[in-house]
C-alpha positions as CSV (number, residue, x, y, z in Angstrom):
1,X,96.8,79.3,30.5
2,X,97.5,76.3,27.4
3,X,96.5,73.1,29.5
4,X,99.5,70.4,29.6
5,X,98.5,67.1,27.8
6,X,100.2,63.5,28.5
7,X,101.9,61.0,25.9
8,X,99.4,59.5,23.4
9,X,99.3,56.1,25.3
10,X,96.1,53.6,24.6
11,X,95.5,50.5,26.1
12,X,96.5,47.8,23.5
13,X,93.3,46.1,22.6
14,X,92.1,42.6,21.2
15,X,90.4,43.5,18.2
16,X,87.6,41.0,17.6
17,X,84.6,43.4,16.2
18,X,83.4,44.4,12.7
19,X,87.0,46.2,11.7
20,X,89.7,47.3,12.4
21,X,91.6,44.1,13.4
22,X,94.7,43.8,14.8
23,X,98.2,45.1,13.3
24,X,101.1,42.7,12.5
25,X,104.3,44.0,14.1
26,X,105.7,44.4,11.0
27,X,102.7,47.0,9.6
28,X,104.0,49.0,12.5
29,X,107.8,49.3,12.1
30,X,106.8,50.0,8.3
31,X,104.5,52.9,9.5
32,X,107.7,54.2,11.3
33,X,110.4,54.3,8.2
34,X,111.1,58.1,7.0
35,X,109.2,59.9,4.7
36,X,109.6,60.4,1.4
37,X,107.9,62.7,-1.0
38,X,105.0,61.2,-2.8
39,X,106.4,62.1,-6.3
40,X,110.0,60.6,-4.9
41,X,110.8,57.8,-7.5
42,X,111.6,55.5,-4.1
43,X,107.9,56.4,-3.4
44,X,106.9,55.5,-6.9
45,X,108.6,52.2,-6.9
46,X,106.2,51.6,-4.0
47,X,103.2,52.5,-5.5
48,X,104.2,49.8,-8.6
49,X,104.5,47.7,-6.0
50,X,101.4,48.0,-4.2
51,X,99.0,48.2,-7.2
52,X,101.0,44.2,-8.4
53,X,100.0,42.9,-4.8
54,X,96.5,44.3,-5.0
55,X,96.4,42.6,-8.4
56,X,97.6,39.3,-6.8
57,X,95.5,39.6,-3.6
58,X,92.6,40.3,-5.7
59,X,92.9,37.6,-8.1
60,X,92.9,40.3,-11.6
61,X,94.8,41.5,-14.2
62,X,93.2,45.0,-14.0
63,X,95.2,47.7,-15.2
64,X,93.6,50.3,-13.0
65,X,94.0,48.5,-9.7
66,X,95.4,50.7,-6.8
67,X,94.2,52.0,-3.3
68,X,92.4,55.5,-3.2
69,X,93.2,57.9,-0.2
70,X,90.4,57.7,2.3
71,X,88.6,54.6,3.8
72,X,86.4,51.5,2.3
73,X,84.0,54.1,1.6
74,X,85.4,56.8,-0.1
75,X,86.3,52.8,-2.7
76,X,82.4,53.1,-2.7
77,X,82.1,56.8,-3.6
78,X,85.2,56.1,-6.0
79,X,83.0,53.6,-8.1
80,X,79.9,55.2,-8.1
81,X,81.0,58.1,-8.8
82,X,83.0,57.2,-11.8
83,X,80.5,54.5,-13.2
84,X,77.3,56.7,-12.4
85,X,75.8,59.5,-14.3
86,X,72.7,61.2,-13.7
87,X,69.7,59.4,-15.5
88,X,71.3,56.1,-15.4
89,X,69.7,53.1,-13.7
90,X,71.3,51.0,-11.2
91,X,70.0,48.2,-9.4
92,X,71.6,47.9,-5.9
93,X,70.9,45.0,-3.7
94,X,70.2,45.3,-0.4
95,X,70.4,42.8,2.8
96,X,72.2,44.9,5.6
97,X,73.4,48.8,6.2
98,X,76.2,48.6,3.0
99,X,73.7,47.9,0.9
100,X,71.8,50.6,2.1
101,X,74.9,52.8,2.4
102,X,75.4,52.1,-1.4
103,X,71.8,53.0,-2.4
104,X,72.7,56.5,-0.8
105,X,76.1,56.5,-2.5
106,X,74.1,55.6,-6.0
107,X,71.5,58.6,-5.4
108,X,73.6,61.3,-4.9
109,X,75.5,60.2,-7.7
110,X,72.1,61.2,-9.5
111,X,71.1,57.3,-10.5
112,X,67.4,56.3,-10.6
113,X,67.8,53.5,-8.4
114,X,65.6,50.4,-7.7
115,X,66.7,47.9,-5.1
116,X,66.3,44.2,-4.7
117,X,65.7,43.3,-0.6
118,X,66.4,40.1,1.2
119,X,66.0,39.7,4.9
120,X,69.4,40.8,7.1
121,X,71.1,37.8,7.5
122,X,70.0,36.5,4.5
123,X,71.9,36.4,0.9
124,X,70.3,37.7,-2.0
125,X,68.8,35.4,-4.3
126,X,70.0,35.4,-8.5
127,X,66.7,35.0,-9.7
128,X,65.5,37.9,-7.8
129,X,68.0,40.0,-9.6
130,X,67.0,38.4,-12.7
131,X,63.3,39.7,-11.9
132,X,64.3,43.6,-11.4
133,X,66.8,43.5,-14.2
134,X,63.9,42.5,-16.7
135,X,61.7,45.5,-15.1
136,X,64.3,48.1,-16.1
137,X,64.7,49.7,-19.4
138,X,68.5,50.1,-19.7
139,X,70.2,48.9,-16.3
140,X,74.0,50.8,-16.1
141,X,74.6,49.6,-13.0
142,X,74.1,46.6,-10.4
143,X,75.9,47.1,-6.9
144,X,75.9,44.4,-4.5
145,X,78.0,43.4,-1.3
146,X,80.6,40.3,-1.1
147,X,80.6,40.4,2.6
148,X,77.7,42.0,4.8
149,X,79.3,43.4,7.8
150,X,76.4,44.4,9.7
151,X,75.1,40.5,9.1
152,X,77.6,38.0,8.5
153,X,75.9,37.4,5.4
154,X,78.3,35.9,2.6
155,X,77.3,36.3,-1.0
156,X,77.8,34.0,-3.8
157,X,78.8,35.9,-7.0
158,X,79.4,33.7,-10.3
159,X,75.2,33.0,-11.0
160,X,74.4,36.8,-10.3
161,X,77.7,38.0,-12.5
162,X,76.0,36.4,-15.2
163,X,72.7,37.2,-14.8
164,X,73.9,41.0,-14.6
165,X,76.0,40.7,-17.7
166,X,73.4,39.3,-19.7
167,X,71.6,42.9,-19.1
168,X,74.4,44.4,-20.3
169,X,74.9,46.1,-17.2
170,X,78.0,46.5,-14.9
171,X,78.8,44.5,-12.1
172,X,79.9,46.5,-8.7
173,X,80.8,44.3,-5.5
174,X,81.9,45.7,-2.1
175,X,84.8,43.5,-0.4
176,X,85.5,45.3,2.2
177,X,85.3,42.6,4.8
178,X,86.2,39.6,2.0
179,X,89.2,40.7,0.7
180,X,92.4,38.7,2.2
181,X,90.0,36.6,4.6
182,X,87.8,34.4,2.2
183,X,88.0,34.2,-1.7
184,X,87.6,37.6,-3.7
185,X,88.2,36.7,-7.8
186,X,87.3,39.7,-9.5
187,X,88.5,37.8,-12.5
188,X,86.8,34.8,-12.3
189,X,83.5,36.2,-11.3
190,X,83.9,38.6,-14.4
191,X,83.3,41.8,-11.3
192,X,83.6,44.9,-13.4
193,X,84.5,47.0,-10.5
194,X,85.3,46.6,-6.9
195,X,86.3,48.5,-3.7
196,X,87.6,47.1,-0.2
197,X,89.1,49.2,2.9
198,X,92.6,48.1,4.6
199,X,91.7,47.5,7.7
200,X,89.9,44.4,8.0
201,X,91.2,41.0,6.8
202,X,94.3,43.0,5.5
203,X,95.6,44.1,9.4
204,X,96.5,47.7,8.0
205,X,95.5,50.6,9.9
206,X,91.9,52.5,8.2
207,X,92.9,54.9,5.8
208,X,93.1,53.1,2.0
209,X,90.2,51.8,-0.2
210,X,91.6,49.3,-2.7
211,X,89.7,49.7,-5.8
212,X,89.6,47.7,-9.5
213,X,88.4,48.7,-12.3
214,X,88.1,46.5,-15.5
215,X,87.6,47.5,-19.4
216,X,84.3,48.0,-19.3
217,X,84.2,49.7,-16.2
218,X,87.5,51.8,-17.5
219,X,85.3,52.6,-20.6
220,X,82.4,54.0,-19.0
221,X,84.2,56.0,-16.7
222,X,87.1,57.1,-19.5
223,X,84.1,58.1,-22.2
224,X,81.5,60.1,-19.7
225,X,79.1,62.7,-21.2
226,X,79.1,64.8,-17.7
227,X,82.8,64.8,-15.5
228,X,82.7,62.6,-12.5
229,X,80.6,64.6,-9.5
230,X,83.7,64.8,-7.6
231,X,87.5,65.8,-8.4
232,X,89.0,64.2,-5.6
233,X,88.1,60.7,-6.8
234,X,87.9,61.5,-10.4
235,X,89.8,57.9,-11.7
236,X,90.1,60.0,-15.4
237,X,92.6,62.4,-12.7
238,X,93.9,59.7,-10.2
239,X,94.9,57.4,-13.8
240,X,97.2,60.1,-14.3
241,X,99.1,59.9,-10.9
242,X,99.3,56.2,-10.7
243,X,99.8,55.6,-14.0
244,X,102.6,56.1,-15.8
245,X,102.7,60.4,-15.9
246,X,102.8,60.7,-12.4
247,X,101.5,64.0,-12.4
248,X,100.6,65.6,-9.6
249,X,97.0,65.0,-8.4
250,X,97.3,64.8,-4.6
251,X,99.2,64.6,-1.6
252,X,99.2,61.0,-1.2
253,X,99.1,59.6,2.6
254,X,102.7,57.9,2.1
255,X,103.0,56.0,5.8
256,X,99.6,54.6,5.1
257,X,101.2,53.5,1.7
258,X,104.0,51.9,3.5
259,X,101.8,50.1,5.4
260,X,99.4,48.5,3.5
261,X,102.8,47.0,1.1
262,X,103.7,46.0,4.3
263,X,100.2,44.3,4.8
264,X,100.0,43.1,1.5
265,X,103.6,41.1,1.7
266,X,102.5,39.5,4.4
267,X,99.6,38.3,2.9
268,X,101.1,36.8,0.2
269,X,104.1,35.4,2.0
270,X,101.6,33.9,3.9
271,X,99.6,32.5,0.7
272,X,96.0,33.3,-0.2
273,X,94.7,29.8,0.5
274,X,96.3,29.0,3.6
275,X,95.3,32.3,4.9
276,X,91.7,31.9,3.3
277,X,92.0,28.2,5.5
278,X,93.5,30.0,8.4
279,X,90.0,32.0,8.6
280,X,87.6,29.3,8.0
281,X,89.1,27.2,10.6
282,X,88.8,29.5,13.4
283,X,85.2,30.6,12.6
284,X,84.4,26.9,13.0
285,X,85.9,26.6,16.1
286,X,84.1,29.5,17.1
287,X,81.2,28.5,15.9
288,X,81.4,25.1,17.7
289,X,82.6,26.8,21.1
290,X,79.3,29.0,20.7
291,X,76.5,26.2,19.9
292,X,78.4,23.9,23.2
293,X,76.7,26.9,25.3
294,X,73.7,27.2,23.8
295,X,74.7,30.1,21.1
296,X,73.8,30.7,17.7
297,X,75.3,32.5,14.2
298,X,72.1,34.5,13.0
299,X,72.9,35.0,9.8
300,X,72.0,32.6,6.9
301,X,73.2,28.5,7.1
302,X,75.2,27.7,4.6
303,X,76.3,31.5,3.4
304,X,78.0,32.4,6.8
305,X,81.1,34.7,6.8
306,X,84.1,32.9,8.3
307,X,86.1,36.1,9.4
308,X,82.4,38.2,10.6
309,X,80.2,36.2,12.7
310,X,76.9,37.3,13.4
311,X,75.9,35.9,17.2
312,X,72.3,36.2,18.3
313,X,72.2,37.2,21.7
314,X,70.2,35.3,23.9
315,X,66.8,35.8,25.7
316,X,67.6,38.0,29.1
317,X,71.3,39.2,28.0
318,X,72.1,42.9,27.7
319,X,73.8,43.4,24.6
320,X,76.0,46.7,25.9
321,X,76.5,45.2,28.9
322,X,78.5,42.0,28.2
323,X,80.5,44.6,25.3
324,X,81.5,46.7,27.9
325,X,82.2,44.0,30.5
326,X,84.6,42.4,27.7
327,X,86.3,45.9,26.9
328,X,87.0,46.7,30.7
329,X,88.0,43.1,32.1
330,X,89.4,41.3,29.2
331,X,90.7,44.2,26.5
332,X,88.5,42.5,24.1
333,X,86.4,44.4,21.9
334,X,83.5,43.3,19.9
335,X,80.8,45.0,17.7
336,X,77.5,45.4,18.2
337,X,74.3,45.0,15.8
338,X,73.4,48.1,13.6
339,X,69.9,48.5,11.9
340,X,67.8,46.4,12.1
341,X,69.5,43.7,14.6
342,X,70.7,46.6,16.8
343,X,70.4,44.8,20.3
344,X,70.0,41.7,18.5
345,X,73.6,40.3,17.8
346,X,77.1,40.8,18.2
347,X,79.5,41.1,16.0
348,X,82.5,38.8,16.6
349,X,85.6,39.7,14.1
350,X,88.3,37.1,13.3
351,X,89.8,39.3,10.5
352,X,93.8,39.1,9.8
353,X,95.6,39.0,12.4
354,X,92.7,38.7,15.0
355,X,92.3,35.6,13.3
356,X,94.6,33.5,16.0
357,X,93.3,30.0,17.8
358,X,94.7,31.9,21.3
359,X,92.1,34.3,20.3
360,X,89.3,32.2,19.8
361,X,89.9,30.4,22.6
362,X,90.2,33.6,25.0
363,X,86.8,35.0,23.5
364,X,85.3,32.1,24.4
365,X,86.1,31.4,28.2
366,X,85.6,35.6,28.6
367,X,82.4,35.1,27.6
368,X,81.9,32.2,29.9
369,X,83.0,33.8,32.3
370,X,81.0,36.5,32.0
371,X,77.8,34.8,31.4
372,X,78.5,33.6,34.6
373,X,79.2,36.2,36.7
374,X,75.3,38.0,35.3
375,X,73.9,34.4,37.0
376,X,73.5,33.2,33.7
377,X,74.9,29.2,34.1
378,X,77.1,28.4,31.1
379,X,79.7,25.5,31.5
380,X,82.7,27.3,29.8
381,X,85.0,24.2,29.8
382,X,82.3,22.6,27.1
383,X,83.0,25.6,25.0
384,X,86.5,25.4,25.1
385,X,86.0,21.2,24.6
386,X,83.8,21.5,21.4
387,X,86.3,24.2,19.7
388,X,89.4,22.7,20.8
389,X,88.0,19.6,19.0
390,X,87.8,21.3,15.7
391,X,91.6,23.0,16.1
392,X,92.8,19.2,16.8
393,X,91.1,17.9,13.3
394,X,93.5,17.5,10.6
395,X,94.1,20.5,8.4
């Protein structure tokens, strides 16, 4: 007997972890238009469209700017498999699990990779960088992340750019998490390459990894002795279906296309630096709510995401305890530490459109309340005080 199965119906959810955040309405009724082939010229009048807003979001003139099918990872896999040939040295920094994940990426890619380390929660330094590069014979490669998710840890880029240019290597930067809620200039900062995912600061559903590729990056990957380890992301075969041939590479996922236009109009209607504003407000507000009751961001002062925020959990607190107390009594879900600070922190997400004062201020009195209720004494009103103090500052 074939069992009977109910309506797909799940509970609608604040989404304050590490990714994905919250949809805008908008995303949605896009998701729902009709389908159209994705050779239809209706469909490629989209993808021009899509690959100008990833241009604008991401602050470049790249040519070869579009989103791959799959998630922020397979942008990862894209790069390094494109920019990576076996023998070649890459230098990939590492302060968190991305880092870590890229190292992987890099190795099966055949790369003889050497790694520079800071502490998680920490930033890595330029003239460490500088050190490694001078240790390697003929650096390809140097892979570093804009925005550790697992940390909070925000990464300056123009001093290391520089430093990795003047070794005549290439400069890769994962901005997943950075891209749409704090500054990403790929032009600016000279990046060679870069990957994101959709559905963190952009509010579109997992599913697309923006990727960038500039002339030097374009070079290397166009004049290859070996062919790219995988087909699938092969940019020498993708350039041909979202370029101008538009022949015929893969089934692209065309709702998830539709969306992320969708996503990307609204970020731009909404205007890169009041949106970058829009974050950086609300993580202070956070913040402040957090240190009124005693909590603390654990990742570096100073170099602290606005739209990721790294909490330390206090002495006596069970970490999966308060996340699942959250979840069932308040819809709210938050992340919880991987690696190293497993147990250690949270991870509170204002990303996109989970980056809302009502939000802030209902994470805030949950917690309270929650604190609370496990005889822990925490006087939610002075949380609510000290971040309602920051939202009442001029903007």
């Amino acid at each position: 007997m074939i069992a009977s199965y109910a309506p797909l119906n799940p509970t609608p959810r604040l989404l304050m972890g590490p990714g994905p955040s919250n949809v805008h309405p908008a995303v949605y009724r896009a998701m729902s238009a009709p389908l159209v082939g994705h050779l239809d010229p209706e469909f490629v009048a989209l993808m021009e469209e899509v690959k100008q807003m990833l241009r604008d979001v991401m602050l470049t003139r790249n040519a070869m700017t579009f989103p791959v099918s799959g998630t922020g990872s397979a942008g990862m896999e894209f790069c390094c498999v494109n920019l990576i040939e076996p023998g070649d040295e890459a230098l990939i920094c590492v302060n968190g699990v991305f880092g870590t994940r890229m190292t992987d990426v890099a190795q099966r890619c055949g790369a003889q990779v050497a790694n520079v380390k800071a502490p998680w929660g920490r930033i890595i330094e330029p003239a460490d960088v500088a050190a490694a590069l001078k240790g390697m014979k003929a650096p390809k490669l140097v892979g570093i992340v804009h925005a550790e998710t697992s940390t909070g840890a925000w990464q300056p880029m123009e001093e290391i750019s520089k430093i990795v240019h003047e070794h005549g290597a290439l400069l890769l930067m994962d901005c997943v998490t950075s891209l749409g809620g704090c500054p990403v200039r790929v032009d600016d900062w000279q990046v060679d390459a870069a990957y994101s995912g959709t559905q963190k600061c952009l509010s579109c559903p997992p599913g697309l990894a923006p990727v960038t590729l500039g002339a030097r990056a374009l070079e290397k990957a166009t004049k290859r002795k070996t062919k790219a380890q995988s087909w699938y992301l092969d940019v020498n075969l993708l350039a041909s279906y979202w370029g101008q041939d538009r022949v015929y590479h893969h089934t692209a996922p065309v709702t998830m296309n539709y969306a992320l236009r969708e996503a990307l109009r609204l970020v731009l209607e909404e205007g890169l630096e009041k949106r970058w504003a829009r974050h950086e407000r609300n993580h202070r507000a956070l913040k402040a709510g957090l240190e009124a009751i005693g909590l603390k961001i654990a990742s570096q002062e100073g170099h602290q995401l606005w739209q990721l925020n790294s909490v330390t959990i206090p002495a006596g607190v069970d970490d999966a305890t308060v996340r699942k107390s959250l979840l069932n009594r308040y819809n709210i879900e938050i992340g919880g530490g991987l690696g190293e600070l497993k147990g250690r922190t949270w991870r509170v997400g204002l990303m996109g459109e989970s980056s809302r004062e009502e939000n802030v201020m209902l994470f805030l009195a949950a917690l309270g309340n929650i604190f609370n209720d496990l005889g822990r004494q925490t006087d939610t009103g002075a949380a609510l005080t000290a971040a309602g103090a920051v939202y009442r500052q001029p903007t």
